[in-house]
N, C-alpha and C positions, 0 to 999 in steps of 0.2 A: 602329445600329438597322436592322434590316430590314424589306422592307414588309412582313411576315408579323407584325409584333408590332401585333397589331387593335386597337383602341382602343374603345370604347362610343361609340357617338355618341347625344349627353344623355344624357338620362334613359331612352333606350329599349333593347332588347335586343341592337339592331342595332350588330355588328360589323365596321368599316371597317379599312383600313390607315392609316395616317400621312402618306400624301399620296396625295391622289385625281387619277386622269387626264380630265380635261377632253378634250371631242372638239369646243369649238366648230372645234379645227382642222381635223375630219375631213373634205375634202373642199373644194374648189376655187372654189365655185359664187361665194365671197364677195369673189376677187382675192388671198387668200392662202390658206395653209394648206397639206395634205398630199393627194397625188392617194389615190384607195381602198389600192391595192397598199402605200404607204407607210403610211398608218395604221390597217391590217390588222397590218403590221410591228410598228408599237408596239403596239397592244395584245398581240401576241404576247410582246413583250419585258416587258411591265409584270408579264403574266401569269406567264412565269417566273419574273421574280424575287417573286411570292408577292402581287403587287399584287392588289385584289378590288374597286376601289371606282372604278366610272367614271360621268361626267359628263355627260348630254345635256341637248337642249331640241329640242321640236319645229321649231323655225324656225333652226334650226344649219345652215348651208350649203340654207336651203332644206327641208329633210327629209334629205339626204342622207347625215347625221350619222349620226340613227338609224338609216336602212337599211343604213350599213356595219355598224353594233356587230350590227345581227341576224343582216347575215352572216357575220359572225363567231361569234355563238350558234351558227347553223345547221351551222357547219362543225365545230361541236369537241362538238355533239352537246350532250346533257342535263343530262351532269354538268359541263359549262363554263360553261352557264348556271345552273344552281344555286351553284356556289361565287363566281357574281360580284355583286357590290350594284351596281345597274344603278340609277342617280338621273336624271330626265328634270324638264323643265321643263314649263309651260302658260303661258297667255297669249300670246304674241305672236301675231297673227291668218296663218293660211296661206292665208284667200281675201279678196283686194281688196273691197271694194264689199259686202258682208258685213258689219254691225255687232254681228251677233251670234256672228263666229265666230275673234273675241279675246276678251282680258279674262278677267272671274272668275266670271261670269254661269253659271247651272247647264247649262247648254244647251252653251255655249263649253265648259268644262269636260271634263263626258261626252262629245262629240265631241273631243276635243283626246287625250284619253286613250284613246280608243276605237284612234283613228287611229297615236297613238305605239303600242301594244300591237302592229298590225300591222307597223308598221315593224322593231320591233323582234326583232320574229317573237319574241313571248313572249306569257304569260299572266298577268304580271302584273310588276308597276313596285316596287321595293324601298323608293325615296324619292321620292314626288314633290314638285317644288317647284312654287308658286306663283311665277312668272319674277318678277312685279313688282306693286306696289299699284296695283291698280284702285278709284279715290276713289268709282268710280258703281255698286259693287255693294254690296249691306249688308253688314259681316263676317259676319251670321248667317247669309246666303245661302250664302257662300262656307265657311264650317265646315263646314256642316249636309250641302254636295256634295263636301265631302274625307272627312267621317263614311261617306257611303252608297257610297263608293267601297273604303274598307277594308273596310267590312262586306260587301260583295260579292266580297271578295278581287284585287279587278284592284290596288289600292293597297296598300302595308305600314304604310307612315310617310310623314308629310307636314312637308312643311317651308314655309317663306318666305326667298325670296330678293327683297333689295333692297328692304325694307319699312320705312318709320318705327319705330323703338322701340315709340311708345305704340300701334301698331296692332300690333306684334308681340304685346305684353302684355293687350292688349285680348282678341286673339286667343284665346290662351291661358286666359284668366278665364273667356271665354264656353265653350270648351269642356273644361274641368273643372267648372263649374256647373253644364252640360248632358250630360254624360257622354260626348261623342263624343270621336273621337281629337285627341290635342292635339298641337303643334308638336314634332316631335324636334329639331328644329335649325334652325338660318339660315346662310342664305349673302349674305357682304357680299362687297366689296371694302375688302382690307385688307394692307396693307406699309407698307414705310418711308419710303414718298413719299404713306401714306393713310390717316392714324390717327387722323382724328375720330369714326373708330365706337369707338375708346375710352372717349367721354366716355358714351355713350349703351347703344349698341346689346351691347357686348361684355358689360358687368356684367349688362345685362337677361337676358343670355343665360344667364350663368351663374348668377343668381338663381332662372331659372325652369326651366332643368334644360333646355337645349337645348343641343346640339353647334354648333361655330361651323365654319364653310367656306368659308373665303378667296379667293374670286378674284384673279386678278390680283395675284399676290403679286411678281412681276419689273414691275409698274406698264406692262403692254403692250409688255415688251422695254427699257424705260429705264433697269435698274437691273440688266441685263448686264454693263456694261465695255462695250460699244459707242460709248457715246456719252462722247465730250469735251468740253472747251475747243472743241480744235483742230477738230473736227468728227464726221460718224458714218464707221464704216464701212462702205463699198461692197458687201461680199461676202457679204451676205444683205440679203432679202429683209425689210424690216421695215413697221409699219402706224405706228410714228412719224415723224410730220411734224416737219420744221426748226423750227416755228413753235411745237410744244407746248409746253403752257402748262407741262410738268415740266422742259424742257431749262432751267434757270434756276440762277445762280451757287449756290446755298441745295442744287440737286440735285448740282452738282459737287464739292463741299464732301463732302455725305455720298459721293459717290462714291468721292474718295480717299481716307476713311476705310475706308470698304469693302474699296477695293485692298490698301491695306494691312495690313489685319486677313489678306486672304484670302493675300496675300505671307506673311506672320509663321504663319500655320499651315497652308500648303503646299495653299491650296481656290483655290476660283473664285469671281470676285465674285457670281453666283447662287445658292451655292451660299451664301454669308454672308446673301444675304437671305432664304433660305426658312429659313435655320438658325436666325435670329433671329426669324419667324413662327413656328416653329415651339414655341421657348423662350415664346412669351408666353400668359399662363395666359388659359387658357378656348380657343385654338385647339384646333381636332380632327382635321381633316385639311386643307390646303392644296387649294385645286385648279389643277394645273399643267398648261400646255397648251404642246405642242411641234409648229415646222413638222417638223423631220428627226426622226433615232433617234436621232443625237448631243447634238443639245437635251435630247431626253428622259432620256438616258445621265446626264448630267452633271448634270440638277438632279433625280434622283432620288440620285446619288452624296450629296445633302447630308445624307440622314440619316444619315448618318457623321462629321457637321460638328460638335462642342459649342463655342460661343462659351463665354469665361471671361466671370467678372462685368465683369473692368473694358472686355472687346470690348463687351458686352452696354451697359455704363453711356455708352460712346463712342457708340455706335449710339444712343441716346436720345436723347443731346443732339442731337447731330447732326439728327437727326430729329422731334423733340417738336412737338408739335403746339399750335397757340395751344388758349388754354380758352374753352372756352364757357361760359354762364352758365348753372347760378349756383354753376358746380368751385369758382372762385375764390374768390367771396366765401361758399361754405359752408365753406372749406379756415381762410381766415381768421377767420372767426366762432367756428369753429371750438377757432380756438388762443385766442384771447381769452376765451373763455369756461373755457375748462380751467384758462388763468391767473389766474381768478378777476377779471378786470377788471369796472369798472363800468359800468353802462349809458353815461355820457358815453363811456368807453375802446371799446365796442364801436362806440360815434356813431361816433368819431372815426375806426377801420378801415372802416367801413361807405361814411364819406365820402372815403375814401384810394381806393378800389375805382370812387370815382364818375368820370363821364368829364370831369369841369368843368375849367376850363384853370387855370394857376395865376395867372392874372391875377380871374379870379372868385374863384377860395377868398380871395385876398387881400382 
Protein backbone atom coordinates (compact mmCIF):
# COMPACT_ATOMS: atom_id res chain seq x y z
CA UNK A 1 0.00 0.00 0.00
CA UNK A 2 1.40 3.34 -0.67
CA UNK A 3 1.21 6.51 1.30
CA UNK A 4 -1.00 8.07 -1.36
CA UNK A 5 -4.01 5.51 -0.38
CA UNK A 6 -5.55 8.48 2.24
CA UNK A 7 -7.73 7.15 4.74
CA UNK A 8 -10.60 9.53 6.42
CA UNK A 9 -9.61 10.46 9.68
CA UNK A 10 -13.14 9.73 11.88
CA UNK A 11 -15.82 10.99 11.15
CA UNK A 12 -14.42 14.07 9.30
CA UNK A 13 -13.80 15.01 5.72
CA UNK A 14 -10.11 15.14 6.31
CA UNK A 15 -7.92 12.97 4.31
CA UNK A 16 -4.62 11.58 5.73
CA UNK A 17 -2.07 9.01 4.55
CA UNK A 18 -1.54 5.58 6.48
CA UNK A 19 1.31 6.81 8.39
CA UNK A 20 2.01 10.21 9.51
CA UNK A 21 5.63 11.87 9.89
CA UNK A 22 6.24 13.11 13.30
CA UNK A 23 8.76 16.18 13.59
CA UNK A 24 9.30 15.84 17.40
CA UNK A 25 12.64 14.78 15.78
CA UNK A 26 13.04 17.96 13.69
CA UNK A 27 15.74 19.64 15.23
CA UNK A 28 18.60 19.32 17.95
CA UNK A 29 17.64 21.66 20.61
CA UNK A 30 16.41 18.31 22.67
CA UNK A 31 20.03 16.20 22.72
CA UNK A 32 18.68 14.03 19.92
CA UNK A 33 17.16 14.18 16.70
CA UNK A 34 17.89 15.52 13.15
CA UNK A 35 19.95 18.90 12.33
CA UNK A 36 17.36 21.43 9.95
CA UNK A 37 19.28 20.25 6.42
CA UNK A 38 18.51 16.54 7.53
CA UNK A 39 14.87 16.93 8.25
CA UNK A 40 14.08 19.28 5.37
CA UNK A 41 15.45 15.89 3.71
CA UNK A 42 12.76 13.81 4.99
CA UNK A 43 10.04 15.76 4.62
CA UNK A 44 11.25 15.88 1.05
CA UNK A 45 11.34 12.23 0.78
CA UNK A 46 7.96 11.61 2.62
CA UNK A 47 6.59 14.08 0.29
CA UNK A 48 7.61 12.15 -2.66
CA UNK A 49 6.56 9.23 -1.97
CA UNK A 50 2.73 10.68 -1.78
CA UNK A 51 3.09 11.19 2.18
CA UNK A 52 0.55 14.40 3.25
CA UNK A 53 0.08 14.06 6.91
CA UNK A 54 2.72 15.59 9.34
CA UNK A 55 3.12 16.07 13.10
CA UNK A 56 3.98 19.14 15.22
CA UNK A 57 3.58 20.70 18.75
CA UNK A 58 4.61 23.93 19.67
CA UNK A 59 7.34 23.02 22.25
CA UNK A 60 9.06 20.35 19.77
CA UNK A 61 12.87 21.13 19.88
CA UNK A 62 11.78 24.46 21.60
CA UNK A 63 9.71 25.81 18.52
CA UNK A 64 12.08 24.83 16.15
CA UNK A 65 9.99 22.02 14.90
CA UNK A 66 7.63 24.27 13.56
CA UNK A 67 9.78 26.80 12.06
CA UNK A 68 11.56 24.05 9.91
CA UNK A 69 8.07 22.58 8.46
CA UNK A 70 7.37 26.39 7.50
CA UNK A 71 10.43 26.61 5.84
CA UNK A 72 9.68 24.06 4.00
CA UNK A 73 6.16 25.50 3.22
CA UNK A 74 7.97 28.55 2.23
CA UNK A 75 10.25 26.95 -0.25
CA UNK A 76 7.78 24.70 -2.17
CA UNK A 77 5.42 27.62 -2.38
CA UNK A 78 1.38 27.34 -2.25
CA UNK A 79 0.54 24.50 -3.73
CA UNK A 80 2.86 22.37 -1.09
CA UNK A 81 1.28 23.88 1.55
CA UNK A 82 -2.22 23.05 0.43
CA UNK A 83 -1.74 19.51 -0.50
CA UNK A 84 -0.23 18.92 3.08
CA UNK A 85 -2.40 18.21 6.51
CA UNK A 86 -0.14 20.11 8.88
CA UNK A 87 -1.40 18.77 12.65
CA UNK A 88 0.38 20.98 15.55
CA UNK A 89 -0.09 20.63 19.25
CA UNK A 90 -0.97 23.29 22.40
CA UNK A 91 -0.41 23.15 25.76
CA UNK A 92 2.88 22.79 26.85
CA UNK A 93 3.90 26.35 28.20
CA UNK A 94 6.89 28.31 25.77
CA UNK A 95 7.45 31.00 28.70
CA UNK A 96 8.82 29.99 32.23
CA UNK A 97 7.07 32.02 35.05
CA UNK A 98 4.05 32.52 32.98
CA UNK A 99 0.91 30.49 34.40
CA UNK A 100 -1.07 31.47 31.99
CA UNK A 101 0.83 30.71 28.99
CA UNK A 102 0.31 26.73 29.02
CA UNK A 103 -2.50 24.57 29.44
CA UNK A 104 -6.03 24.77 27.87
CA UNK A 105 -7.09 28.03 29.35
CA UNK A 106 -8.56 30.47 26.40
CA UNK A 107 -5.84 32.96 26.58
CA UNK A 108 -3.01 30.02 26.56
CA UNK A 109 -4.80 28.71 23.73
CA UNK A 110 -5.36 31.76 21.09
CA UNK A 111 -1.71 32.79 22.02
CA UNK A 112 -0.21 29.15 21.53
CA UNK A 113 -2.02 29.05 17.93
CA UNK A 114 -1.47 32.61 17.16
CA UNK A 115 2.24 31.91 17.62
CA UNK A 116 2.32 28.26 15.80
CA UNK A 117 0.47 29.84 12.67
CA UNK A 118 3.69 32.18 12.49
CA UNK A 119 6.09 29.57 12.81
CA UNK A 120 4.65 27.91 10.53
CA UNK A 121 4.35 30.48 8.07
CA UNK A 122 0.69 29.45 7.40
CA UNK A 123 -2.85 30.64 7.81
CA UNK A 124 -4.24 28.04 9.18
CA UNK A 125 -3.66 24.57 11.28
CA UNK A 126 -5.54 21.38 9.59
CA UNK A 127 -5.65 19.36 12.97
CA UNK A 128 -5.10 20.83 16.09
CA UNK A 129 -4.37 18.79 19.07
CA UNK A 130 -4.97 19.48 22.60
CA UNK A 131 -1.08 18.06 23.58
CA UNK A 132 -2.59 16.96 27.01
CA UNK A 133 -5.45 17.02 29.90
CA UNK A 134 -5.42 20.13 31.81
CA UNK A 135 -7.64 18.90 35.09
CA UNK A 136 -7.75 22.99 36.00
CA UNK A 137 -9.71 24.30 32.92
CA UNK A 138 -13.57 23.58 32.49
CA UNK A 139 -14.03 21.22 29.20
CA UNK A 140 -16.64 23.93 28.40
CA UNK A 141 -13.92 26.43 28.41
CA UNK A 142 -11.75 24.48 26.34
CA UNK A 143 -14.55 23.43 23.53
CA UNK A 144 -16.07 26.55 23.29
CA UNK A 145 -12.05 28.09 22.34
CA UNK A 146 -11.44 25.12 19.75
CA UNK A 147 -15.29 26.01 18.35
CA UNK A 148 -14.18 29.97 17.97
CA UNK A 149 -11.07 28.94 16.45
CA UNK A 150 -12.53 26.98 13.46
CA UNK A 151 -15.22 29.32 13.09
CA UNK A 152 -12.54 31.88 12.42
CA UNK A 153 -10.79 29.61 10.01
CA UNK A 154 -7.19 29.58 11.73
CA UNK A 155 -8.29 25.75 12.79
CA UNK A 156 -10.00 22.72 10.60
CA UNK A 157 -10.42 19.83 12.99
CA UNK A 158 -9.48 19.35 16.52
CA UNK A 159 -8.46 16.60 18.29
CA UNK A 160 -7.02 15.35 21.89
CA UNK A 161 -3.96 13.83 22.40
CA UNK A 162 -3.14 11.87 25.69
CA UNK A 163 -6.54 12.41 27.28
CA UNK A 164 -8.76 10.07 29.75
CA UNK A 165 -11.41 8.16 27.88
CA UNK A 166 -14.17 9.58 29.90
CA UNK A 167 -13.03 13.23 29.15
CA UNK A 168 -12.56 12.24 25.54
CA UNK A 169 -16.39 11.29 25.52
CA UNK A 170 -17.38 13.91 27.69
CA UNK A 171 -15.80 16.15 25.27
CA UNK A 172 -17.61 15.00 22.47
CA UNK A 173 -21.21 15.03 24.23
CA UNK A 174 -20.82 18.58 25.27
CA UNK A 175 -19.98 19.62 21.76
CA UNK A 176 -22.62 17.80 19.67
CA UNK A 177 -25.33 19.22 22.44
CA UNK A 178 -23.89 22.43 21.86
CA UNK A 179 -23.21 22.43 18.08
CA UNK A 180 -19.51 23.55 18.12
CA UNK A 181 -16.87 21.35 16.28
CA UNK A 182 -16.37 17.99 17.81
CA UNK A 183 -13.22 15.70 18.14
CA UNK A 184 -11.98 14.30 14.71
CA UNK A 185 -9.63 12.08 16.47
CA UNK A 186 -7.05 11.21 19.23
CA UNK A 187 -3.76 10.62 19.64
CA UNK A 188 -2.40 8.03 22.25
CA UNK A 189 0.51 6.03 22.59
CA UNK A 190 -0.01 2.67 21.24
CA UNK A 191 2.33 -0.67 20.10
CA UNK A 192 3.20 -3.92 21.23
CA UNK A 193 4.88 -2.96 24.38
CA UNK A 194 1.52 -0.34 25.05
CA UNK A 195 -1.98 -1.63 24.70
CA UNK A 196 -3.88 -0.65 27.64
CA UNK A 197 -5.64 1.92 25.57
CA UNK A 198 -7.25 -1.10 24.13
CA UNK A 199 -9.36 -1.65 27.05
CA UNK A 200 -10.69 2.06 27.06
CA UNK A 201 -9.61 4.72 24.91
CA UNK A 202 -9.52 2.66 21.41
CA UNK A 203 -13.45 1.36 21.43
CA UNK A 204 -14.37 5.02 22.66
CA UNK A 205 -12.87 6.11 19.66
CA UNK A 206 -14.29 4.03 17.45
CA UNK A 207 -17.87 4.33 19.07
CA UNK A 208 -17.83 8.06 18.62
CA UNK A 209 -16.38 8.48 15.28
CA UNK A 210 -12.75 9.69 15.74
CA UNK A 211 -9.62 8.64 14.03
CA UNK A 212 -6.90 7.07 16.29
CA UNK A 213 -2.88 8.29 15.91
CA UNK A 214 -0.41 6.36 17.51
CA UNK A 215 2.55 7.52 18.75
CA UNK A 216 5.42 5.86 19.53
CA UNK A 217 4.58 2.82 17.77
CA UNK A 218 8.66 1.41 17.88
CA UNK A 219 8.00 2.12 22.06
CA UNK A 220 10.94 5.03 21.64
CA UNK A 221 13.35 2.80 19.60
CA UNK A 222 12.73 -0.55 21.83
CA UNK A 223 11.17 -2.58 19.37
CA UNK A 224 13.87 -2.10 16.48
CA UNK A 225 16.08 -5.17 16.95
CA UNK A 226 18.52 -2.97 18.75
CA UNK A 227 18.07 -4.17 21.86
CA UNK A 228 19.04 -7.91 23.39
CA UNK A 229 19.75 -10.20 25.93
CA UNK A 230 23.23 -9.53 25.14
CA UNK A 231 23.04 -5.83 25.20
CA UNK A 232 22.19 -2.46 22.77
CA UNK A 233 24.00 -1.42 19.97
CA UNK A 234 26.64 1.23 19.95
CA UNK A 235 26.02 2.73 16.52
CA UNK A 236 23.19 5.09 16.99
CA UNK A 237 22.21 7.36 18.86
CA UNK A 238 19.40 6.26 21.10
CA UNK A 239 16.98 7.98 24.07
CA UNK A 240 16.70 4.44 25.63
CA UNK A 241 18.25 4.10 28.96
CA UNK A 242 19.94 0.46 30.15
CA UNK A 243 17.56 0.87 33.05
CA UNK A 244 14.17 1.04 31.08
CA UNK A 245 11.40 -0.16 32.59
CA UNK A 246 10.68 -2.03 28.72
CA UNK A 247 14.13 -3.72 28.48
CA UNK A 248 12.63 -6.67 30.54
CA UNK A 249 12.74 -10.72 29.70
CA UNK A 250 8.52 -10.36 28.83
CA UNK A 251 10.07 -7.61 25.97
CA UNK A 252 12.68 -10.16 24.66
CA UNK A 253 10.28 -12.78 24.30
CA UNK A 254 8.17 -10.63 21.93
CA UNK A 255 11.32 -9.52 20.42
CA UNK A 256 12.22 -12.95 19.08
CA UNK A 257 8.94 -13.49 17.96
CA UNK A 258 9.22 -10.48 16.02
CA UNK A 259 12.76 -11.54 14.44
CA UNK A 260 11.37 -14.29 13.42
CA UNK A 261 8.15 -13.29 11.84
CA UNK A 262 10.38 -10.59 10.16
CA UNK A 263 13.05 -13.50 9.03
CA UNK A 264 10.05 -15.94 7.72
CA UNK A 265 8.73 -13.01 5.32
CA UNK A 266 11.96 -11.31 4.30
CA UNK A 267 10.98 -7.51 6.56
CA UNK A 268 12.61 -5.72 9.54
CA UNK A 269 11.66 -6.18 12.84
CA UNK A 270 10.04 -2.37 12.70
CA UNK A 271 8.70 -2.84 10.03
CA UNK A 272 6.55 -6.01 11.82
CA UNK A 273 5.63 -3.57 14.56
CA UNK A 274 4.00 -0.86 12.60
CA UNK A 275 2.58 -3.69 10.21
CA UNK A 276 0.83 -5.10 13.20
CA UNK A 277 -0.50 -1.22 14.39
CA UNK A 278 -1.30 -0.81 11.57
CA UNK A 279 -3.67 -4.37 10.97
CA UNK A 280 -5.56 -3.50 14.35
CA UNK A 281 -9.16 -1.93 13.80
CA UNK A 282 -9.72 1.55 14.71
CA UNK A 283 -5.84 2.65 13.95
CA UNK A 284 -5.78 5.46 11.22
CA UNK A 285 -2.50 6.62 10.80
CA UNK A 286 0.74 5.77 12.96
CA UNK A 287 2.85 8.66 13.72
CA UNK A 288 6.43 7.78 13.09
CA UNK A 289 9.38 9.78 13.90
CA UNK A 290 13.04 9.26 12.32
CA UNK A 291 16.72 10.51 13.51
CA UNK A 292 18.26 9.73 9.63
CA UNK A 293 16.42 9.18 6.04
CA UNK A 294 17.37 5.58 6.41
CA UNK A 295 15.10 5.25 9.73
CA UNK A 296 12.42 6.92 7.78
CA UNK A 297 13.14 4.63 4.42
CA UNK A 298 12.56 1.57 6.18
CA UNK A 299 9.60 2.05 8.46
CA UNK A 300 7.75 3.77 5.84
CA UNK A 301 8.86 0.50 3.62
CA UNK A 302 6.19 -1.35 6.20
CA UNK A 303 3.28 -0.65 4.36
CA UNK A 304 4.27 -3.27 2.19
CA UNK A 305 4.36 -5.62 5.16
CA UNK A 306 0.71 -8.06 5.64
CA UNK A 307 1.23 -10.14 8.73
CA UNK A 308 -0.91 -13.69 8.23
CA UNK A 309 -3.45 -14.46 11.00
CA UNK A 310 -1.35 -16.92 12.75
CA UNK A 311 1.93 -13.85 12.71
CA UNK A 312 -0.96 -11.55 13.93
CA UNK A 313 -2.45 -14.37 16.64
CA UNK A 314 1.67 -14.85 17.88
CA UNK A 315 2.13 -11.14 18.25
CA UNK A 316 -1.07 -11.01 20.72
CA UNK A 317 -0.03 -13.34 22.91
CA UNK A 318 3.14 -12.52 23.00
CA UNK A 319 2.02 -9.15 23.87
CA UNK A 320 -1.55 -9.09 25.54
CA UNK A 321 -1.98 -6.92 27.97
CA UNK A 322 -3.45 -7.59 31.59
CA UNK A 323 -7.41 -6.54 31.86
CA UNK A 324 -8.56 -4.07 33.55
CA UNK A 325 -11.71 -3.94 35.33
CA UNK A 326 -14.53 -4.62 34.79
CA UNK A 327 -13.21 -6.66 30.70
CA UNK A 328 -13.02 -9.40 32.85
CA UNK A 329 -15.66 -10.02 34.77
CA UNK A 330 -18.26 -8.48 32.20
CA UNK A 331 -16.50 -11.24 29.62
CA UNK A 332 -17.46 -13.79 32.18
CA UNK A 333 -20.93 -12.60 33.32
CA UNK A 334 -21.11 -12.55 30.26
CA UNK A 335 -20.97 -16.22 29.15
CA UNK A 336 -22.88 -17.39 32.12
CA UNK A 337 -25.62 -15.61 31.46
CA UNK A 338 -25.91 -16.82 27.73
CA UNK A 339 -25.58 -20.17 29.36
CA UNK A 340 -28.48 -19.76 30.99
CA UNK A 341 -26.94 -20.19 34.65
CA UNK A 342 -28.44 -19.30 37.89
CA UNK A 343 -28.14 -16.65 39.97
CA UNK A 344 -26.14 -18.93 42.55
CA UNK A 345 -23.94 -19.98 39.01
CA UNK A 346 -23.35 -16.30 38.20
CA UNK A 347 -22.29 -15.97 42.63
CA UNK A 348 -20.15 -18.35 42.16
CA UNK A 349 -18.09 -16.72 38.63
CA UNK A 350 -18.44 -13.44 40.22
CA UNK A 351 -16.55 -14.96 43.40
CA UNK A 352 -13.99 -16.81 41.09
CA UNK A 353 -13.07 -13.16 39.67
CA UNK A 354 -12.62 -11.94 43.40
CA UNK A 355 -9.06 -11.30 44.68
CA UNK A 356 -9.49 -13.53 48.13
CA UNK A 357 -6.68 -16.19 48.67
CA UNK A 358 -7.80 -19.70 48.74
CA UNK A 359 -7.06 -20.16 52.22
CA UNK A 360 -10.30 -17.55 52.84
CA UNK A 361 -12.71 -19.13 50.10
CA UNK A 362 -11.90 -22.16 52.17
Amino acid sequence: MPLDHYRTLGASGLRVSPLCLGAMTFGEQWGFGADEAGSLRQLDLYADRGGNFIDAANIYTKGHSERIIGEWFAAGGESRRDRTVIATKFGGSMHRGDPNAGGSGRVAILRAVEASLRRLQTDRIDLCWVHFWDRFTPIEELMRSLDLLVAQGKVRYVGFSDHPAWICAQAQAIATFRGWAPLAAIQIEWSLLQRTVEHELVPMARHLGMGVCPWSPLRGGVLTGKFTREGRKTDAVTRVRDDSKFLTERTYVLLDAMQAIADEIGCTVPQVAIAWLDAQPGCTSPILGARTEAQLLDVLDALEVRLSEKHLSLLDERSRPPENFPQAFLELAKTTMLNGSSVNGIAAAIWELSPASDAERA
